[in-house]
RODO-2510 file (C-alpha; in nm, 4 decimals, decimal comma):
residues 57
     n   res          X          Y          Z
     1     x     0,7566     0,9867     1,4873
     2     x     0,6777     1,3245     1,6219
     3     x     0,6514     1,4795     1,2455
     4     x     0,4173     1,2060     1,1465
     5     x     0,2190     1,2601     1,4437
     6     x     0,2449     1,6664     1,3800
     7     x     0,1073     1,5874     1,0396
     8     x    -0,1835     1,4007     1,1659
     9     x    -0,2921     1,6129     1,4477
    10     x    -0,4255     1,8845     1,2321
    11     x    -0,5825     1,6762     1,0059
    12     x    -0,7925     1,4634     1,2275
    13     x    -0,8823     1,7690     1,4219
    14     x    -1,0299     1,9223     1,1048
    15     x    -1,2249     1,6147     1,0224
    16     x    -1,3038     1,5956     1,3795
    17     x    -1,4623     1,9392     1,3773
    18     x    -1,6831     1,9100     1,0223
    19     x    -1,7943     1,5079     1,2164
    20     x    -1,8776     1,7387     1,5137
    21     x    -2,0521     2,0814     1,3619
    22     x    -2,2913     1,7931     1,1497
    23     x    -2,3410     1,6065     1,5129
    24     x    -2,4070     1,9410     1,6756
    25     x    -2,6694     2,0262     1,3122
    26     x    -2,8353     1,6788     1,3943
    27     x    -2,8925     1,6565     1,7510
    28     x    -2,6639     1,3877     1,7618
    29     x    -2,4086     1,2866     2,0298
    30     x    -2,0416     1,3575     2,0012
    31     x    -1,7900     1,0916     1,9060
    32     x    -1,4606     1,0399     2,0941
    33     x    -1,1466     1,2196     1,9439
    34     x    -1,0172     0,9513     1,7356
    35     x    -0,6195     1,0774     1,7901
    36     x    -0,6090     1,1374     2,1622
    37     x    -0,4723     0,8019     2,2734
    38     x    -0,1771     0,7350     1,9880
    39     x    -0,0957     1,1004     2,0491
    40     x    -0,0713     1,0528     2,3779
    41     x     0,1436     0,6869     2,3458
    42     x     0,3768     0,9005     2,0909
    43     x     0,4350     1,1916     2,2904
    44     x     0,5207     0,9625     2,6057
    45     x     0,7344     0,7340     2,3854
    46     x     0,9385     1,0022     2,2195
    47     x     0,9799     1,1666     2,6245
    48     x     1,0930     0,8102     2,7377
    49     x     1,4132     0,7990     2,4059
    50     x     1,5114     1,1363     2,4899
    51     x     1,5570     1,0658     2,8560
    52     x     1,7024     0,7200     2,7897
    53     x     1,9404     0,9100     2,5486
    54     x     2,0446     1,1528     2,8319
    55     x     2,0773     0,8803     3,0639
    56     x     2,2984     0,6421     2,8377
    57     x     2,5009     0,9353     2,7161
***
C-alpha cells in the first residue's frame, strides 16, 4: 500500500503542477490536490497495522 501510494504521489504532483502553471497562464482558479485525502487515509491506515502489529505481538 505505501509503494503504490509512493508511486502515485509523484505522479499526480507532476500533473498537478503542469494543471496549475496553465491555471496560473489563464487567470484561472486553482483546483484541489486530487491525492491529499487517499494519501492521507493510507498513511493513517498503514500507522494503525503497524501499531496493531506491535500491540498483538
Amino acid at each position: 500500500m505505501l509503494v503504490l501510494l509512493g508511486v502515485l504521489a509523484p505522479a499526480q504532483a507532476w500533473r498537478g503542477w503542469r494543471r496549475d502553471e496553465r491555471a496560473m497562464r489563464l487567470g484561472e482558479p486553482l483546483a484541489a490536490p486530487v491525492l491529499a485525502l487517499p494519501l492521507a487515509l493510507g498513511c493513517t491506515l498503514a500507522g494503525v497495522l503497524v501499531l496493531l502489529g506491535m500491540l498483538l505481538r
